[in-house]
N, C-alpha and C positions, 0 to 999 in steps of 0.2 A: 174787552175784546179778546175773544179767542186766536190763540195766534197758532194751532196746531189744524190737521189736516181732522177732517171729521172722520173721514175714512181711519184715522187712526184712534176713534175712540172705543169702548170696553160698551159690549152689549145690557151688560148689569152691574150697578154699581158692587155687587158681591166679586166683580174680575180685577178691580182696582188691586194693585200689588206691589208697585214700585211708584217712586216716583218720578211724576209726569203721566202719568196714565192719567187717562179721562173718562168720565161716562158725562153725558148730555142728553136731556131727553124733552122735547117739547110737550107738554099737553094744554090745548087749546081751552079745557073747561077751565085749568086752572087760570092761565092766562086772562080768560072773560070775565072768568068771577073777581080776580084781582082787578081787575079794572070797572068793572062794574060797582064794585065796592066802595072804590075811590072816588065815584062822582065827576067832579068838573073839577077836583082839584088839580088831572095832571092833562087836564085838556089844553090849557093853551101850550104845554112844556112839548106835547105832544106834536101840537098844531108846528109847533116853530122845528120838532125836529126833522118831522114828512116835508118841510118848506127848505129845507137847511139843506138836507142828504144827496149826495150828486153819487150815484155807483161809481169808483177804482174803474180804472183810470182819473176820471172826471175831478177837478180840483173843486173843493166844497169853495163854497162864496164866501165872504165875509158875511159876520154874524156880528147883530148886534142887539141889548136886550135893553130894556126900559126904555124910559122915554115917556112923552105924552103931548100934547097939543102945546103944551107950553115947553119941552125941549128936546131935544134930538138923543133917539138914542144913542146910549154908549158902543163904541167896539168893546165886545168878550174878546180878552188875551188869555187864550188856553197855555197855562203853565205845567209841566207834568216833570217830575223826575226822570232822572237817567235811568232805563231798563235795562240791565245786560241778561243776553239768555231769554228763555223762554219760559213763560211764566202762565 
């Protein structure tokens, strides 16, 4: 997760200077060929995070992954370090 404003990012990675500066840059061909490439393997990962995502404000639902006809799936308990600062 980006935690800076985009508006504050460097138009070419050549303006990068200090740190915390950022350059960000979408390209869509690469994006399809990368996923195109992978197949089905990150379809269902996919599937569950379009099903999962609520937009800010919105609180995300409980998630939970495996399971099968014969048991319920588990709760995911997101564990994450302590972050100070911005990173």
């Amino acid at each position: 997760m980006l935690q800076k404003h985009l508006t504050d990012r460097k138009d070419d990675p050549r303006a990068l200077e200090r740190e915390g500066d950022f350059f960000c840059h979408h390209d869509s061909s690469v994006a399809e060929s990368v996923l195109d490439g992978q197949g089905v393997l990150f379809e269902d990962l996919a599937n569950v995070c379009l099903a999962w995502f609520r937009k800010p404000p919105k609180a995300l639902p409980p998630l939970a992954l495996g399971g099968n006809e014969l048991s319920a799936p588990k709760p995911l308990v997101l564990k994450a370090p302590a972050i100070s600062g911005v990173w």
